[in-house]
Backbone as numpy.savetxt, mean C-alpha at the origin, in Angstrom:
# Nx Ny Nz CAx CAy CAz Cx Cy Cz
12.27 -14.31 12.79 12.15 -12.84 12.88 13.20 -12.18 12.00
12.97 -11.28 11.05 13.69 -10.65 10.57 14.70 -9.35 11.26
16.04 -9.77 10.79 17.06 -8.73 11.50 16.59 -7.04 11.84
15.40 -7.06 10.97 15.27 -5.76 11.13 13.78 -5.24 11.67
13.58 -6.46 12.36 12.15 -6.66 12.62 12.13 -5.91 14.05
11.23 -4.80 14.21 10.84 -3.91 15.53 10.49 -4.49 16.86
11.69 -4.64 17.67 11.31 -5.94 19.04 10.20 -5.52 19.49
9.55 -6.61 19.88 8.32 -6.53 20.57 6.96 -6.35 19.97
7.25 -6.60 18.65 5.93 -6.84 17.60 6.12 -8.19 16.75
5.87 -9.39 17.28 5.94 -9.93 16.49 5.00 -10.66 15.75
4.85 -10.65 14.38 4.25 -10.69 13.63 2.94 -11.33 13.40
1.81 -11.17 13.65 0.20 -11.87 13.48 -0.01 -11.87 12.19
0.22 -12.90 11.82 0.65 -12.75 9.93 -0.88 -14.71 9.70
-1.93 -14.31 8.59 -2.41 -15.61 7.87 -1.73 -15.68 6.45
-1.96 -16.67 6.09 -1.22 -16.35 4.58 -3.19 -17.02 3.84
-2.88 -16.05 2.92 -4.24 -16.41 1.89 -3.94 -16.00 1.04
-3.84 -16.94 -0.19 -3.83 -17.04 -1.78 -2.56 -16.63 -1.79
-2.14 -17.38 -1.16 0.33 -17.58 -0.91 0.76 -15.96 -0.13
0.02 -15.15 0.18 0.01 -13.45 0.50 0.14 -13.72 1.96
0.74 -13.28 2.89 0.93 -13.05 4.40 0.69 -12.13 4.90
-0.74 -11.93 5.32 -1.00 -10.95 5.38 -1.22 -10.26 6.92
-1.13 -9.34 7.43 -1.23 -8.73 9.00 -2.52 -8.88 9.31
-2.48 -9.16 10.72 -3.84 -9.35 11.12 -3.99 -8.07 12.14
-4.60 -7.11 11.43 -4.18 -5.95 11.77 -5.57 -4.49 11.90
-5.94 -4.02 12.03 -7.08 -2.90 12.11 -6.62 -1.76 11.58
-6.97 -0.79 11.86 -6.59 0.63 11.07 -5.56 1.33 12.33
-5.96 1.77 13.85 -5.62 1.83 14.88 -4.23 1.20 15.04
-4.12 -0.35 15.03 -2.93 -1.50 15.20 -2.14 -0.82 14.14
-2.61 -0.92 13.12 -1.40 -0.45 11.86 -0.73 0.89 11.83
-1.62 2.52 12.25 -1.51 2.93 12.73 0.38 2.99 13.69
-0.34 2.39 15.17 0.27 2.00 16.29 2.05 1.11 15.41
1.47 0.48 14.63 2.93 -0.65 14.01 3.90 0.39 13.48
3.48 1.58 12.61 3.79 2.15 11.43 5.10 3.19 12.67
4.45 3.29 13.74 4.99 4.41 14.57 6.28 3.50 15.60
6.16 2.36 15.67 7.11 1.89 16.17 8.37 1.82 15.27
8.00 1.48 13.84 8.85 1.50 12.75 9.46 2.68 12.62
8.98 4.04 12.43 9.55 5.21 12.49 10.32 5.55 13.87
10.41 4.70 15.15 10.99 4.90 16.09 12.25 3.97 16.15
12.26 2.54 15.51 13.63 2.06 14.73 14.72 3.02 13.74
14.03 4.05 13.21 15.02 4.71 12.62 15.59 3.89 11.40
14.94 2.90 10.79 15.12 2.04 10.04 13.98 1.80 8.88
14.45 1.37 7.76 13.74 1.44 6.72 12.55 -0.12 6.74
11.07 0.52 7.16 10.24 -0.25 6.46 9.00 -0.23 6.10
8.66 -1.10 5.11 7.94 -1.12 3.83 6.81 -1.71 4.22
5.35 -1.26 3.96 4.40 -1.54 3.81 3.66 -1.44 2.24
2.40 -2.86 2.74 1.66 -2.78 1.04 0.02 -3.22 1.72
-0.32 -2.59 0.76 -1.89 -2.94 1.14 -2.30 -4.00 -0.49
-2.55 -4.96 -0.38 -3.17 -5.56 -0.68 -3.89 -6.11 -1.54
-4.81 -5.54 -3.04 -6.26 -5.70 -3.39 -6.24 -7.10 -4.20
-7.31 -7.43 -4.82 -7.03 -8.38 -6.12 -6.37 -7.74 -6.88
-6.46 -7.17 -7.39 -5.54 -6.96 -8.65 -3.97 -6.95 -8.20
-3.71 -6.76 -6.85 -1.97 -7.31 -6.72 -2.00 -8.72 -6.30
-3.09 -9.40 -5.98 -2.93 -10.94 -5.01 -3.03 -11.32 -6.91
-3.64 -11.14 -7.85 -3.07 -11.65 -9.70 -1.88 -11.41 -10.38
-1.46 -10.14 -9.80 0.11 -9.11 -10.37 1.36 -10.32 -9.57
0.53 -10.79 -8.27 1.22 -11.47 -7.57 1.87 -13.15 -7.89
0.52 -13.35 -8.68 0.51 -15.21 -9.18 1.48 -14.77 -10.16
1.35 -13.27 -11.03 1.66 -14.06 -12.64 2.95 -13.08 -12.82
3.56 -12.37 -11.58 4.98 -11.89 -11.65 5.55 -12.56 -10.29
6.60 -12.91 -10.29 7.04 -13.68 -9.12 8.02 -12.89 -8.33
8.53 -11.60 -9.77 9.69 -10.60 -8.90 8.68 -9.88 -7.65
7.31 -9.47 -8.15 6.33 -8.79 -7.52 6.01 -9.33 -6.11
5.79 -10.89 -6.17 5.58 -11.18 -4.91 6.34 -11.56 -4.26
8.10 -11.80 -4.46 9.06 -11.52 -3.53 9.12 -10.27 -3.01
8.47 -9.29 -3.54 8.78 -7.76 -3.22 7.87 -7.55 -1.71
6.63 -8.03 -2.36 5.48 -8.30 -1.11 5.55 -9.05 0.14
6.59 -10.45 -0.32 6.63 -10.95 0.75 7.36 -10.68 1.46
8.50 -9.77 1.28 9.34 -8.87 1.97 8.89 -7.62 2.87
7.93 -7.39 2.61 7.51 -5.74 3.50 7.32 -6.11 4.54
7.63 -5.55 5.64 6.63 -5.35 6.72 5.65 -5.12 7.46
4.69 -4.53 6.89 3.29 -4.47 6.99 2.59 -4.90 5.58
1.65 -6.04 5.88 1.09 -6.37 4.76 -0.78 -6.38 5.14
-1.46 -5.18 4.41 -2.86 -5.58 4.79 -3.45 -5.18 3.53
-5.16 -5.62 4.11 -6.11 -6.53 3.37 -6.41 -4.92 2.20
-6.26 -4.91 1.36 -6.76 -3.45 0.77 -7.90 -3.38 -0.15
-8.96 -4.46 0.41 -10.09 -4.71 -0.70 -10.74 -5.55 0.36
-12.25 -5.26 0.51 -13.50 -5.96 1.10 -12.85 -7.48 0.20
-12.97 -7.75 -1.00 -13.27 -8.93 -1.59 -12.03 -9.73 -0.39
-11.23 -9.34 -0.42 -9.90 -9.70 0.15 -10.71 -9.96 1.95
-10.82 -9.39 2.20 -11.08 -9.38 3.77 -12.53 -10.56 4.19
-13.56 -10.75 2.87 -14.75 -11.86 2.86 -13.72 -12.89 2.75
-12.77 -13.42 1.95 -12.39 -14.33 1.72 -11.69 -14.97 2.54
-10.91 -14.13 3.60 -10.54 -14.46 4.84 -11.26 -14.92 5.73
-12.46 -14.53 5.83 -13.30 -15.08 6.95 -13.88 -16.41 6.43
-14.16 -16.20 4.86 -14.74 -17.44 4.46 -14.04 -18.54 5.05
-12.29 -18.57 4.43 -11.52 -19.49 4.55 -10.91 -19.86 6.72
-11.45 -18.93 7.30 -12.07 -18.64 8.31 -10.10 -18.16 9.12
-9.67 -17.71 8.33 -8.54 -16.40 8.52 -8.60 -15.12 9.32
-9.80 -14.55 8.82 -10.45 -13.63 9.84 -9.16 -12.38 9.76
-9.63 -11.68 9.07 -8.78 -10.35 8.85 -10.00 -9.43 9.40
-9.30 -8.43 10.73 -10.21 -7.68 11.05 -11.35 -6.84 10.27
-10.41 -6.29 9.27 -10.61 -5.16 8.67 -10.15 -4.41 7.36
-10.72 -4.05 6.40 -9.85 -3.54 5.39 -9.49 -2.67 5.52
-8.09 -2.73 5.42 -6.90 -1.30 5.83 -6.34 -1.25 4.26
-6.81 -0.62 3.68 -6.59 0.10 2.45 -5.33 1.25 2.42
-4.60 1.61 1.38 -3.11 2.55 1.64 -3.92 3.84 1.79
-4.95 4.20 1.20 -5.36 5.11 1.33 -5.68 5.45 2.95
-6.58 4.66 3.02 -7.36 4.73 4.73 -6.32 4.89 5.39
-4.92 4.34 5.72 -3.55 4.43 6.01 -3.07 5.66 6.38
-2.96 5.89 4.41 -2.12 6.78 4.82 -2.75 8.15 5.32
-4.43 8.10 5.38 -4.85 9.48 5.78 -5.12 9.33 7.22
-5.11 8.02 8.34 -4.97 8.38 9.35 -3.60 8.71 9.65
-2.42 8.34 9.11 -1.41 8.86 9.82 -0.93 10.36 9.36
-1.25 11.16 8.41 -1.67 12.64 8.08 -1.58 13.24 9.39
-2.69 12.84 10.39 -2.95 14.15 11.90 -2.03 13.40 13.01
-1.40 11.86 13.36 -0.65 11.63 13.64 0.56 12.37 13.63
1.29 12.26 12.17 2.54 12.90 11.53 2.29 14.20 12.11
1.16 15.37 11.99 1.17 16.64 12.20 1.43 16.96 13.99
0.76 15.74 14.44 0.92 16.10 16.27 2.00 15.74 16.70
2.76 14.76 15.86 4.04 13.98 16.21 5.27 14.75 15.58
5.46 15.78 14.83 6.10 16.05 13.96 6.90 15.20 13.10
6.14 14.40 12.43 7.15 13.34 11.43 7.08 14.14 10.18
8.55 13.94 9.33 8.60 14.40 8.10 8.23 13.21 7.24
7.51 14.55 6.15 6.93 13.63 5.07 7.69 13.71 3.72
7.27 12.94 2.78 7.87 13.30 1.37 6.76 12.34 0.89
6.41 13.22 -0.29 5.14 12.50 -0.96 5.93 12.57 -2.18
5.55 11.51 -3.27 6.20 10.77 -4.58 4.92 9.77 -5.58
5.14 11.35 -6.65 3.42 10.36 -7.52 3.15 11.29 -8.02
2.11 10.77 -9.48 1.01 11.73 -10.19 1.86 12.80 -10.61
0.94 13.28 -11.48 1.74 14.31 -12.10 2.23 15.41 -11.40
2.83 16.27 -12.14 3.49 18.17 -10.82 2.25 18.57 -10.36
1.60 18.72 -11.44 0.48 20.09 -11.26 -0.60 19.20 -10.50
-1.25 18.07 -10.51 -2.02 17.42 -9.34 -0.69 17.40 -8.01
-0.14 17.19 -8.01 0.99 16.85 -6.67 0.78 18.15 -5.94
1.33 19.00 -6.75 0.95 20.51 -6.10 -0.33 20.89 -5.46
-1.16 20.50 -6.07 -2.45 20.74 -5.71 -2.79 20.05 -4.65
-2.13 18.92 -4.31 -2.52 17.88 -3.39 -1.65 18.39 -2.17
-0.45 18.88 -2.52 0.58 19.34 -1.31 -0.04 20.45 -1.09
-1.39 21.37 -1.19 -1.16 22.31 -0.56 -2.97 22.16 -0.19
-3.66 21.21 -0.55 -4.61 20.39 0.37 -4.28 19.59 1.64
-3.49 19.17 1.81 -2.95 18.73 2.63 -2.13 19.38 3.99
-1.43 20.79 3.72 -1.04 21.45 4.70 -2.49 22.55 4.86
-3.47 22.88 3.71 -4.68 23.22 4.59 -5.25 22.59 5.82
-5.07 20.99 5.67 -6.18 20.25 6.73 -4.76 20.36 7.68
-3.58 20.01 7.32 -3.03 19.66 8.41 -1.95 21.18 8.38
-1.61 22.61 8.92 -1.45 23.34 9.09 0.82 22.86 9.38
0.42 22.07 10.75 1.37 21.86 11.26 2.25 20.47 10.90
1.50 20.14 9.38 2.35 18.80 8.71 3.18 19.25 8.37
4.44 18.77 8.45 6.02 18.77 7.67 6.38 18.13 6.91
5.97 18.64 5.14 6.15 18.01 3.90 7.11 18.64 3.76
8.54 17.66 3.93 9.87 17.85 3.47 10.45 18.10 2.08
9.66 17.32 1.42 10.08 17.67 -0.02 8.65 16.65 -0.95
8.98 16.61 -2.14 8.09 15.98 -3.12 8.52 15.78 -4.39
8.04 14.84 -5.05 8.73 15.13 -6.95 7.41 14.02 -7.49
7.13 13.75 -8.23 6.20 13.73 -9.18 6.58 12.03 -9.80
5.23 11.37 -10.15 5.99 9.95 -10.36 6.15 9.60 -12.19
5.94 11.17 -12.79 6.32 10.46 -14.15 7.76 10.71 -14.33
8.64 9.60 -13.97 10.03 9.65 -14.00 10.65 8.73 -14.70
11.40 8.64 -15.60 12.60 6.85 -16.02 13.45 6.71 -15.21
13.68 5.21 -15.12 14.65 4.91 -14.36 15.53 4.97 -13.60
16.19 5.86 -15.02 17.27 6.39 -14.64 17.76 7.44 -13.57
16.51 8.29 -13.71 16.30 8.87 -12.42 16.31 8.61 -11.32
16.04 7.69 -10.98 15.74 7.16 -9.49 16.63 7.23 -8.50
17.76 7.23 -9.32 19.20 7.54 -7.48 19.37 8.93 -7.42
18.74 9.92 -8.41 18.41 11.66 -7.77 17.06 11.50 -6.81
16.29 10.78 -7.28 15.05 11.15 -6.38 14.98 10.29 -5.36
15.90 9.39 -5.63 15.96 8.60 -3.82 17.09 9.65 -3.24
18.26 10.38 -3.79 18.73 10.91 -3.14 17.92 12.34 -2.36
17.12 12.87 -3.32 16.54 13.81 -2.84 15.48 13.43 -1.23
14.81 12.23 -1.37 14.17 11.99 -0.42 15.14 11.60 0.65
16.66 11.37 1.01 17.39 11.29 1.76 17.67 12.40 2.65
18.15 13.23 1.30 18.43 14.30 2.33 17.42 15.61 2.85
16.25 14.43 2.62 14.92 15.72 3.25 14.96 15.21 4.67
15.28 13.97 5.03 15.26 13.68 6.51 14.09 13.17 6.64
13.46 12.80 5.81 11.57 12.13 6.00 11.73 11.02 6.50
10.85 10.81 7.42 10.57 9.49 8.12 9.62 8.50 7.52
8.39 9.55 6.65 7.35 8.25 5.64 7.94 8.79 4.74
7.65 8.13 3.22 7.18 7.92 1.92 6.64 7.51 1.22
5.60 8.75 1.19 3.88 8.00 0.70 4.44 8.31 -1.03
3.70 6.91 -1.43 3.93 7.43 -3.03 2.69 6.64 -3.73
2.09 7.65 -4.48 1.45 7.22 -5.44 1.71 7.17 -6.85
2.25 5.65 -6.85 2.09 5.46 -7.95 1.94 3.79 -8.50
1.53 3.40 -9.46 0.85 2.20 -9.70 2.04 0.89 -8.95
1.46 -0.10 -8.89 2.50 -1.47 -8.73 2.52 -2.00 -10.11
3.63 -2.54 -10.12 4.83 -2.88 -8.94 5.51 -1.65 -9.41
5.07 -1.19 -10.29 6.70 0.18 -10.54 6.91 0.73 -8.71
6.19 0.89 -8.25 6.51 1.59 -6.90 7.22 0.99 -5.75
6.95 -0.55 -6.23 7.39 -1.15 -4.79 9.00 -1.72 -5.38
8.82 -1.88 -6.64 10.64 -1.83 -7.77 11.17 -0.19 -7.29
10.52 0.54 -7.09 11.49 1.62 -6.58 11.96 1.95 -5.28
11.25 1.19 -4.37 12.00 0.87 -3.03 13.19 0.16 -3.30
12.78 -1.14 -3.63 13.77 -2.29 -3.59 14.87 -1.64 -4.59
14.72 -1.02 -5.21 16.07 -0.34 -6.40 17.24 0.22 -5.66
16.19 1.13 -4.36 16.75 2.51 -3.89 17.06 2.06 -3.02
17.26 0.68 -1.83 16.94 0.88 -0.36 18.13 1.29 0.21
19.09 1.10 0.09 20.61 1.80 0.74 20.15 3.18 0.92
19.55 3.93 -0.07 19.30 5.59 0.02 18.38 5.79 0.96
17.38 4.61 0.78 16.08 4.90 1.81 16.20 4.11 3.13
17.50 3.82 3.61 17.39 2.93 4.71 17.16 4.21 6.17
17.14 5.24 6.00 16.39 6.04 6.97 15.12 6.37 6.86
14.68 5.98 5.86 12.99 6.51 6.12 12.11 5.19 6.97
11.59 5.76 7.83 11.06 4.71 9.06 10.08 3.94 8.22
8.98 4.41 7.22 8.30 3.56 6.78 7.73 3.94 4.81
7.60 3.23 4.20 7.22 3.75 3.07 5.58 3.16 2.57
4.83 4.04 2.27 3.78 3.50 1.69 2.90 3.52 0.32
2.65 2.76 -0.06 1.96 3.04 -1.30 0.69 3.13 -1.25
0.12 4.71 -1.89 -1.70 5.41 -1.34 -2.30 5.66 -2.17
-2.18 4.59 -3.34 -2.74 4.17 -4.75 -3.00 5.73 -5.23
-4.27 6.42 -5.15 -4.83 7.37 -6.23 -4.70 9.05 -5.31
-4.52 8.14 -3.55 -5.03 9.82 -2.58 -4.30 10.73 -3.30
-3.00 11.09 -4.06 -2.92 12.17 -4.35 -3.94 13.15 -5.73
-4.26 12.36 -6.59 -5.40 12.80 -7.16 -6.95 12.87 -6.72
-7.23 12.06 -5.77 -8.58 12.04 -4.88 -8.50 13.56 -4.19
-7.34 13.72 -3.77 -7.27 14.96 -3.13 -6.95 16.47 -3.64
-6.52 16.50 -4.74 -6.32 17.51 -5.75 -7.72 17.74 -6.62
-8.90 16.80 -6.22 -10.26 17.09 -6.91 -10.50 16.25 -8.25
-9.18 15.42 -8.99 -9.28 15.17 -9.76 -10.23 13.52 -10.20
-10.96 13.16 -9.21 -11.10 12.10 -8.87 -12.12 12.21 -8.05
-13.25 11.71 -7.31 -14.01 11.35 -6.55 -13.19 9.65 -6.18
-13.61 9.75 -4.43 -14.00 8.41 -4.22 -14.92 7.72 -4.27
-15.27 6.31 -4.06 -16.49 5.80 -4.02 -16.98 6.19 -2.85
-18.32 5.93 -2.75 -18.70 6.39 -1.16 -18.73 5.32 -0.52
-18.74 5.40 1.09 -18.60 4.42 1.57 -18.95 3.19 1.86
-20.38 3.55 1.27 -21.52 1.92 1.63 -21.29 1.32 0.49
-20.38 1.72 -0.97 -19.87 1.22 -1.78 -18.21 -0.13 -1.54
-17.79 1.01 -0.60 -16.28 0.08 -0.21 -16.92 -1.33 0.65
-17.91 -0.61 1.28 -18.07 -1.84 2.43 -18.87 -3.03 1.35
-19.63 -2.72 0.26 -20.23 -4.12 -0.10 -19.33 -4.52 -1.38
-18.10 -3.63 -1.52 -17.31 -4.54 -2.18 -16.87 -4.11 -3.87
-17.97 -3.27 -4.04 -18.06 -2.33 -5.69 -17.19 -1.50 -5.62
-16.45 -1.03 -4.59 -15.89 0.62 -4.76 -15.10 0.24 -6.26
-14.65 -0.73 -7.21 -14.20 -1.57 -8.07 -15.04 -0.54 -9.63
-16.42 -0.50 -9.18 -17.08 -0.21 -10.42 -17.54 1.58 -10.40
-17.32 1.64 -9.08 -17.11 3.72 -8.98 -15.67 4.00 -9.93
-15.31 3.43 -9.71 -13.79 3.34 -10.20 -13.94 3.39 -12.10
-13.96 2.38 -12.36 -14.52 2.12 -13.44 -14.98 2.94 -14.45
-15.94 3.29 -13.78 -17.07 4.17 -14.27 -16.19 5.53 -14.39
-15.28 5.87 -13.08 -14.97 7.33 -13.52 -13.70 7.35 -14.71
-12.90 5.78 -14.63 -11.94 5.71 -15.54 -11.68 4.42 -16.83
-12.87 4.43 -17.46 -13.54 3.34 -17.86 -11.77 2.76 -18.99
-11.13 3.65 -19.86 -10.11 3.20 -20.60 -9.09 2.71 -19.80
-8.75 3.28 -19.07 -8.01 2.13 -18.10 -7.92 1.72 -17.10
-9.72 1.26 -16.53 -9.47 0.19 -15.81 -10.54 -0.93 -16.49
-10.81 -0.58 -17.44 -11.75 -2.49 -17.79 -10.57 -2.67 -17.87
-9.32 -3.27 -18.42 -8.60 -4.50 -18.73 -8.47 -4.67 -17.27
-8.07 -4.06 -16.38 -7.64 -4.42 -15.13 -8.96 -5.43 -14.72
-9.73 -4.47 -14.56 -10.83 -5.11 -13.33 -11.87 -5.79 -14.17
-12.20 -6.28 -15.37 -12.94 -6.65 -16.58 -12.45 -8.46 -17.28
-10.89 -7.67 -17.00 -10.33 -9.01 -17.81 -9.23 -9.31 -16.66
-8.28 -8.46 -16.30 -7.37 -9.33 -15.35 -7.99 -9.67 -14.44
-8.07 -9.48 -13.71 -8.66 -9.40 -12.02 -9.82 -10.18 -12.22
-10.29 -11.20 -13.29 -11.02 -11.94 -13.44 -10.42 -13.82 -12.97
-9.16 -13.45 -12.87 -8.30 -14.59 -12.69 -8.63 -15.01 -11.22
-8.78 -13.75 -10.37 -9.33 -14.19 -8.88 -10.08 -15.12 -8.46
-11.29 -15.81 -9.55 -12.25 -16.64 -9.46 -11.29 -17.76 -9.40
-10.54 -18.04 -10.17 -9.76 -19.53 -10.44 -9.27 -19.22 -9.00
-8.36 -18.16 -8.40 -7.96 -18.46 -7.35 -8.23 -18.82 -6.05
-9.89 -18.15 -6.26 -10.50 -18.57 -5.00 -10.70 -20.03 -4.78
-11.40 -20.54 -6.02 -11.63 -21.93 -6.23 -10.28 -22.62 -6.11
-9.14 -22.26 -5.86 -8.03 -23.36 -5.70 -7.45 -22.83 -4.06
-8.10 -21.56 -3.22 -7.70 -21.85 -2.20 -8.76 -22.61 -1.39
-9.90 -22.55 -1.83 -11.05 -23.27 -1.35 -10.80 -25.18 -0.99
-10.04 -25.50 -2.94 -9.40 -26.67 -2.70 -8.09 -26.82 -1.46
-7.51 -26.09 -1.52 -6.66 -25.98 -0.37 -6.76 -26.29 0.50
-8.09 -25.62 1.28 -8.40 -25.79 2.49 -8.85 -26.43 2.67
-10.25 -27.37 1.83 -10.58 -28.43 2.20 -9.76 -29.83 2.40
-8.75 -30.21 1.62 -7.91 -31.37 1.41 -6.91 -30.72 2.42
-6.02 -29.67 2.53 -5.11 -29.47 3.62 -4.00 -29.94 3.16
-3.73 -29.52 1.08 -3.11 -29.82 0.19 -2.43 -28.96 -0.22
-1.79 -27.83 0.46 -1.15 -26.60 0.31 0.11 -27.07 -0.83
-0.07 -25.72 -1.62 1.52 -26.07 -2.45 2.81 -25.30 -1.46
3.21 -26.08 -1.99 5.15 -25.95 -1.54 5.42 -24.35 -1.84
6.23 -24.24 -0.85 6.51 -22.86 -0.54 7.99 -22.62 -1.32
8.28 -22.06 -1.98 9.98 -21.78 -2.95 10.49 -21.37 -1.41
């Protein structure tokens, strides 16, 4: 158990394709996220998809970063079949998005402070004031925008300090996002939980459609995507995220022989 691990949850964790992942629902995660903000202590959640279980094989800083969080779920159907295949059995895909918009009316009935971090000003804005439409009585503490260098980063972790926020939803791509936890965490060791909600701040500023839903469930929401941002996501989902095949086929070998590789 980790020193900083929330008594009385301990961990329902499978590991698939070297990833440890929560065996967890939307509700449970939910329920986890709120015990964490009641530690008063800093922790980190990640959701999941192929394209981080590849970011994951072929950067190794990346998946120490991952294997460090505290909430880790399935953020892609492909991800959640493969579990059952390998007969893992992940309830459900809990995506950052799906996440972070149930805990939105949570945060508003509970009064948790927020700080959102991502996308450009002028979508951010637009998104911060979609957001206190639906939720009236949300407390967005502060915000800043994720086209930032480096160097920046101990103003804007300081700024999210002294807003007093308990989440930090941030959209912005991996690993730059989850390198800006781990950069900052002394600054962020009061925020109860941090999450990464891939695109919701542009989904929600209009700039973006989602896929619809009978799309997520058979597994394409991949090519809605695509389609609306064809220059940059074929390399992702065209050519990288093509590596997944080799991986399936070597956890498949895995499981049949019961030939696991060695853990660093």
């Amino acid at each position: 158990m980790r020193e900083d691990q929330v008594p009385g949850t301990p961990p329902q964790r499978v590991d698939l394709f070297g990833c440890a992942f929560d065996v967890v629902d939307t509700d449970s995660a939910v329920a986890r996220v709120e015990q964490f903000i009641a530690s008063g202590r800093l922790h980190q959640g990640c959701g999941v998809n192929v394209d981080q279980l590849v970011k994951m094989k072929d950067e190794p800083y990346f998946r120490e970063i991952v294997a460090a969080c505290d909430l880790v779920t399935a953020d892609g159907t492909p991800v959640v079949w493969a579990s059952r295949l390998f007969g893992k059995h992940l309830p459900e895909r809990v995506a950052g998005i799906d996440l972070f918009e149930a805990l939105l009316p949570v945060s508003e009935n509970k009064g948790y402070k927020v700080f959102l971090l991502g996308t450009k000003p002028e979508i951010l804005d637009r998104a911060r004031q979609v957001y206190q439409e639906r939720y009236p009585g949300l407390e967005i503490v502060g915000h800043h925008h994720g086209y930032y260098k480096q160097e920046d980063e101990p103003e804007i972790a300081r700024q999210i300090e002294e807003s007093g926020a308990q989440l930090l939803f941030i959209a912005i791509t991996s690993p730059k996002k989850e390198e800006f936890v781990d950069r900052n965490r002394e600054a962020l060791s009061g925020v109860g939980f941090v999450l990464g909600v891939g695109g919701s701040f542009d989904i929600a500023a209009g700039v973006y459609d989602r896929a619809p839903d009978w799309m997520a469930k058979a597994g394409i929401e991949w090519t809605y995507r695509l389609w609306q941002e064809p220059k940059r996501m074929y390399k992702r989902y065209l050519v990288e995220d093509s590596k997944f095949l080799g991986m399936l086929a070597k956890q498949a070998y895995y499981e049949a022989t019961g030939r696991f590789p060695k853990k660093d």
